[in-house]
C-alpha positions in Angstrom: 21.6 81.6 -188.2 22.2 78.4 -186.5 22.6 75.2 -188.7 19.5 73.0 -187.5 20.7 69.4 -185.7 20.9 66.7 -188.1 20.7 63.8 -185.9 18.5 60.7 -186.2 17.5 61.1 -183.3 13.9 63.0 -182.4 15.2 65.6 -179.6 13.5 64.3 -176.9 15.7 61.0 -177.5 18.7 63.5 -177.8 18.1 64.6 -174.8 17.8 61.4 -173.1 21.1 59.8 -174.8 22.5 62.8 -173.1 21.3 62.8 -169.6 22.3 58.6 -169.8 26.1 59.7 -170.9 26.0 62.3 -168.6 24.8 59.8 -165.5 27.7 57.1 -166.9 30.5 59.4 -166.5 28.8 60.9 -163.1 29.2 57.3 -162.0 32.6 56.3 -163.6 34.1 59.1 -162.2 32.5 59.4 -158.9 31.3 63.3 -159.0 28.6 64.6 -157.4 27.1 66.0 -160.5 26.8 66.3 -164.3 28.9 69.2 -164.5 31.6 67.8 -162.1 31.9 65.1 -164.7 32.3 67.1 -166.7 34.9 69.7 -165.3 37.3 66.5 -164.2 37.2 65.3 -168.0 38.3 69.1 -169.1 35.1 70.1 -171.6 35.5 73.4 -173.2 33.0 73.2 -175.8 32.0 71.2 -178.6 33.4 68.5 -179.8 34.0 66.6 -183.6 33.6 63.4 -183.9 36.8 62.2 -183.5 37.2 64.6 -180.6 34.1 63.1 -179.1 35.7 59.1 -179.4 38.9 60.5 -177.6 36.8 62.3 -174.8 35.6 58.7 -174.0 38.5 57.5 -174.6 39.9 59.9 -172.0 37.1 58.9 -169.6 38.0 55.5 -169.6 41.1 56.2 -168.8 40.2 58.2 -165.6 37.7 55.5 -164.7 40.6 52.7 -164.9 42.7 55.0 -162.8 40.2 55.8 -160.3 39.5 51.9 -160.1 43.0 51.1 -159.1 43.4 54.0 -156.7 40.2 52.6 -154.8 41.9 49.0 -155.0 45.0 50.5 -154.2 46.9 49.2 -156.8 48.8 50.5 -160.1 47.3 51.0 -163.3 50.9 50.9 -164.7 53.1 48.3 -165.2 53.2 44.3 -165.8 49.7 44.2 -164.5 47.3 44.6 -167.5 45.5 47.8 -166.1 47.0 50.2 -169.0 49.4 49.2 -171.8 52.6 51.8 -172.4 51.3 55.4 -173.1 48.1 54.8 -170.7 45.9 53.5 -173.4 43.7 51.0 -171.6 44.4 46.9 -172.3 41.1 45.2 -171.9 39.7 43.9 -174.9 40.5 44.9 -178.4 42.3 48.1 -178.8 44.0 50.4 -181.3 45.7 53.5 -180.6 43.5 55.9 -178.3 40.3 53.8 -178.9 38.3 52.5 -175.7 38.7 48.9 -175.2 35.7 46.4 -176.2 34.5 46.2 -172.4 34.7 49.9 -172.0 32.4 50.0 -175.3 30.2 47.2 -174.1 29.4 49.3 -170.6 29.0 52.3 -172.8 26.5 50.7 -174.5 24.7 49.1 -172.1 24.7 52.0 -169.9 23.3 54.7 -172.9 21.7 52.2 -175.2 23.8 53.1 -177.9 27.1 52.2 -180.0 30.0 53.9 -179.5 30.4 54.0 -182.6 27.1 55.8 -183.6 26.4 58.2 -180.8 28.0 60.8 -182.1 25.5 61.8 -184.3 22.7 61.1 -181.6 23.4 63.4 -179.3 22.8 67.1 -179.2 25.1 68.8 -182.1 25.7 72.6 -182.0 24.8 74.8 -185.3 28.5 73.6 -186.7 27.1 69.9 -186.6 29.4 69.0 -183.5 28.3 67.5 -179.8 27.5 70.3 -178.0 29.2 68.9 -174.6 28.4 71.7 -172.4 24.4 70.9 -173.3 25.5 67.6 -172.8 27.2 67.9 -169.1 24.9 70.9 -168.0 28.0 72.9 -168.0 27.1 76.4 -168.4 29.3 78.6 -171.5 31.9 81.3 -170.6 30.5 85.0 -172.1 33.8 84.7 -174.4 33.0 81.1 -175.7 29.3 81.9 -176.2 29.7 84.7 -178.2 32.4 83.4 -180.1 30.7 80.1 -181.4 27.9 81.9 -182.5 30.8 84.8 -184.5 29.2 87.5 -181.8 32.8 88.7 -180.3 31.8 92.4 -182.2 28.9 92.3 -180.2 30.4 91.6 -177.4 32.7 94.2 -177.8 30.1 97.1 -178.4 28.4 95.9 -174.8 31.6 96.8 -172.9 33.2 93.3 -173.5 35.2 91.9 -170.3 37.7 95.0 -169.5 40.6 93.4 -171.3 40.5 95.1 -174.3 41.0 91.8 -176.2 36.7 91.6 -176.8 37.3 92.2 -180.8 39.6 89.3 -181.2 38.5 85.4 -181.6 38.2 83.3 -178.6 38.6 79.9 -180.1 41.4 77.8 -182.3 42.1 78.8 -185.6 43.5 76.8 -188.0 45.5 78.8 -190.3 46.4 82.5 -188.5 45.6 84.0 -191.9 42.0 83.3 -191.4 42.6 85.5 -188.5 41.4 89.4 -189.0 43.5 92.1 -188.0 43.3 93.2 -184.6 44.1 97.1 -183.6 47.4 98.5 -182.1 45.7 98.3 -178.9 44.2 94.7 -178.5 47.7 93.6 -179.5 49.3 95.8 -176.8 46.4 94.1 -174.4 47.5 90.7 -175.5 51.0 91.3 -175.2 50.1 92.2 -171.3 47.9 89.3 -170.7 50.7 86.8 -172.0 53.5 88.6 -170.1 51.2 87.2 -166.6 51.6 83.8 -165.1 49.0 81.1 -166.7 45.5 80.5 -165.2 42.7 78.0 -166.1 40.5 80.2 -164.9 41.2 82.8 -168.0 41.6 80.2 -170.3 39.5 82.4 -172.8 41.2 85.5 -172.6 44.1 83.9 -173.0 43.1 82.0 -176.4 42.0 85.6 -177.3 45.8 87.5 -176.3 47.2 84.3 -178.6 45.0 85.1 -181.6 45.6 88.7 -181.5 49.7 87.6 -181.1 48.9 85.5 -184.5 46.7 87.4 -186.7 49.9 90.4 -186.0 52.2 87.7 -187.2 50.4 86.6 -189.8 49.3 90.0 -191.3 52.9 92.0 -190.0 50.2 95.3 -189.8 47.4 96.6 -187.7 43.7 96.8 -188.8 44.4 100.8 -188.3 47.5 100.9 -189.8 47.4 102.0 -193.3 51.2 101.8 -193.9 52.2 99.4 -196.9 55.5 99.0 -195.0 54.7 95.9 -193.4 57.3 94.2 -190.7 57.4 91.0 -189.2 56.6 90.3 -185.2 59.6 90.7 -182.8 59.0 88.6 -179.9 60.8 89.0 -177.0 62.2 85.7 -175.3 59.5 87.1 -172.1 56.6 86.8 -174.2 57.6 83.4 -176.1 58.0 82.4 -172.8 54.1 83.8 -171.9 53.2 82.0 -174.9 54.9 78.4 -173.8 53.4 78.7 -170.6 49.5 78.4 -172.3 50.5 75.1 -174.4 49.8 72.8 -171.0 46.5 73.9 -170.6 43.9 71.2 -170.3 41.7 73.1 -172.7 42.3 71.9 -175.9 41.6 75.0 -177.4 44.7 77.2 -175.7 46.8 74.2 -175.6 46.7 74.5 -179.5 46.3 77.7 -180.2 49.5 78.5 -178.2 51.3 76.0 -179.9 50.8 77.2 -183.5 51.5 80.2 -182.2 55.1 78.6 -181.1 55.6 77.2 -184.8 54.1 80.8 -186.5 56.2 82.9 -184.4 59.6 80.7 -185.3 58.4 80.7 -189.2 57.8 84.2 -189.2 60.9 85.4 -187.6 63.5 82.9 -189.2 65.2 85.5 -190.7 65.2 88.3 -188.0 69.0 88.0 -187.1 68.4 90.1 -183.8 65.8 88.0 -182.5 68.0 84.9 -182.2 69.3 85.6 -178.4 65.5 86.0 -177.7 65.1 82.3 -179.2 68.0 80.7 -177.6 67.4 82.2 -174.1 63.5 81.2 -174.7 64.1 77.7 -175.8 64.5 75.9 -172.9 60.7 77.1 -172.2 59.2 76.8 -175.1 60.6 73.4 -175.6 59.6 72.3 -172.0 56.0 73.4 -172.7 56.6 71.8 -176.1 57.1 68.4 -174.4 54.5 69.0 -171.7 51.9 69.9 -174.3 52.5 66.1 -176.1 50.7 64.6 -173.1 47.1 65.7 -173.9 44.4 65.4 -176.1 45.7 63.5 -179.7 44.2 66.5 -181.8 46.9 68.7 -179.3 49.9 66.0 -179.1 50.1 66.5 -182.6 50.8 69.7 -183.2 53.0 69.3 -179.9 55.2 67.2 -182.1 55.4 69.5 -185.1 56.0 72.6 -182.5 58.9 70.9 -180.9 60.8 70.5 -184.3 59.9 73.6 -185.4 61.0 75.1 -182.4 64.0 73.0 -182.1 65.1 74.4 -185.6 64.6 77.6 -184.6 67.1 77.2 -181.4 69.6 75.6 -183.5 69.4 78.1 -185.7 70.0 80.6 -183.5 72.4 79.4 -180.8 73.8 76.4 -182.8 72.3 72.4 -183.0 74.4 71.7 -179.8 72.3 74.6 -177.9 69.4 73.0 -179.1 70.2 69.1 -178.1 70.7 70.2 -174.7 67.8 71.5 -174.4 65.8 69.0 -175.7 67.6 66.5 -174.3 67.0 67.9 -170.3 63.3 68.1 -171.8 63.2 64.6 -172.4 65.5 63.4 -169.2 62.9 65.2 -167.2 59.6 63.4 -168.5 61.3 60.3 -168.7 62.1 60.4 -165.1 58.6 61.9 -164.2 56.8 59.8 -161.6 53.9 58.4 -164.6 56.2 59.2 -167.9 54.2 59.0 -171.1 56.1 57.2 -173.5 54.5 59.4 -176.5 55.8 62.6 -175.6 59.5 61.3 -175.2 58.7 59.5 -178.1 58.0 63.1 -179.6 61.1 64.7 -178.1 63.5 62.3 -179.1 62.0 62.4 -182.7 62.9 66.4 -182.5 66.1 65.2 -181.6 66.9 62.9 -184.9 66.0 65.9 -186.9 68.9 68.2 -185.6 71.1 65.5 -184.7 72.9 65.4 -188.1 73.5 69.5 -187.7 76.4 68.8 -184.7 78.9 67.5 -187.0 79.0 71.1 -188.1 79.4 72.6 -184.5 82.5 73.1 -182.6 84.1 69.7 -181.5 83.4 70.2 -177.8 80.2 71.4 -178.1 79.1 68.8 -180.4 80.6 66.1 -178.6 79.0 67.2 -175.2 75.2 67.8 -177.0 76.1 64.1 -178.6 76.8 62.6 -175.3 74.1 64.1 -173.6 71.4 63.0 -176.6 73.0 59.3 -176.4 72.5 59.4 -172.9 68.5 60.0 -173.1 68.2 57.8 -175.6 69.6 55.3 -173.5 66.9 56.3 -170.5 
């Protein structure tokens, strides 16, 4: 049974805070509706409250950057718009907090703090915002069912036709936590993560990731009644299928993905036949590690901690020089990109320090190449 909302709020003024916050980002970001807002600012779900203070973060972000494109000006630069890392410069900040002016509109606009609506708007039964309520964004079957622990259900109605309806549609924390899926919902995920990436099937594919995770994590099927248990051999295709879901714009896959990135490393550390799958995979995985270091704070982190791991990993397999180089081309290439975010090749060359101190025990001209090319970004 749902946990009843614990806000101060009567819910008729829940309701109301909503439809204000709803009507501010309508207007800060210039959509034609609730939900559009919503869509353009990437909502999946629910939100905690430090989730919640980066979403409007996030939104005053989007509404400086729509601001300048209408003025036809940059946002970046000398000019004041956005400080390095796109963290917005008017007024008071820290980190990924909204300025004091940003704060000030909020407030005058919703007739409430920042700082306090959190716990006035509509919360789901876990006690978080319930942003879909909030946006009038209407819940995939997948995420419904899973917020509410009805995937079984969901299942015995026929599910979606992907054979992935028993597993979890939503991050995990620990993989552990994860039950055991059957032979043939991994065999389903394995399929779904071997196809290109879409938005679209952003909860199927959070699904084909759990079911990759809880088979890590457990080394057995929930059918399998053999003691022998063995650890996960990934192939470098379908580390690759994983990489390619740690960009997504839903927080959720973008996370799940990438524990699945530092599980699948852990797990296989010792499996000497899997290191050409690793090293040919790498490049990939570190890419999407890099990539993934440009979203939400809650997903950068783990971003961070998946490129290391994963860095390790390569070097482990092919040597540290393999993996410099590709870290290194990883780095060159955000740097270079046309609206660089300095925290993610902050992140990369972080990875880089770590394995650094492994070339002195690689072949001279490989370590002196890797060296040269790992000065050189830093340079950049």
């Amino acid at each position: 049974m749902a946990v009843p909302e614990t806000s101060c709020r009567p819910r008729g003024q829940r309701e109301e805070l909503a439809a204000r916050l709803a009507a501010f980002a309508v207007g800060c970001l210039g959509a034609s509706s609730a939900a559009k807002a919503g869509a353009k600012l990437g909502l999946m779900g629910s939100a905690t409250e430090e989730e919640f203070r980066h979403l409007l973060w996030h939104l005053e972000v989007l509404t400086r950057q729509r601001a300048a494109k209408l003025a036809d000006v940059s946002v970046f630069g000398g000019g004041g718009g956005e400080c390095a890392g796109g963290a917005p410069s008017g007024g008071a900040t820290t980190g990924q907090r909204c300025s004091e002016l940003f704060e000030a509109a909020v407030r005058d606009a919703c007739g409430a703090d920042v700082t306090d609506m959190f716990s006035q708007l509509p919360l789901d039964g876990h006690g978080r915002v319930d942003l879909l309520r909030v946006f009038g964004m209407t819940p995939t079957a997948a995420s419904f069912a899973s917020a509410r622990g009805e995937t079984a259900a969901l299942a015995s109605e026929g599910g979606d036709g992907t054979g992935l309806e028993c597993v979890i549609a939503d991050f995990v924390e620990q993989a552990g936590d994860l039950p055991r899926v059957p032979r043939p919902a991994f065999e389903a995920a394995q399929a779904q993560l071997l196809q290109e990436a879409s938005e679209a099937n952003w909860a199927t594919d959070v699904s084909a990731v759990n079911a990759l995770r809880a088979v890590a994590a457990h080394a057995k099927f929930d059918d399998d009644d053999d003691d022998d248990n063995a650890p996960l051999l990934p192939t470098a295709a379908l580390i690759e299928g994983v990489a390619r879901r740690c960009g997504s714009k839903r927080p959720a896959l973008a996370k799940s993905a990438l524990k699945a990135l530092i599980e699948l490393a852990c797990a296989s550390a010792a499996a000497v036949e899997l290191g050409a799958a690793w090293v040919e995979a790498a490049p990939a995985a570190l890419t999407a590690c890099v990539a993934a270091a440009r979203g939400t704070k809650l997903v950068a982190r783990v971003a961070e901690e998946a490129l290391i791991v994963v860095g390790r990993r390569a070097a482990d397999s092919g040597g540290p020089a393999v993996a410099v180089r590709a870290l290194a081309t990883c780095i060159a290439a955000e740097a270079g990109a046309k609206v660089p975010l300095p925290a993610a090749v902050a992140s990369g060359l972080r990875a880089v320090a770590t394995l650094a101190p492994g070339l002195s025990e690689a072949a001279p001209a490989d370590s002196a190449s890797a060296a040269a090319e790992g000065t050189a970004v830093c340079r950049e």
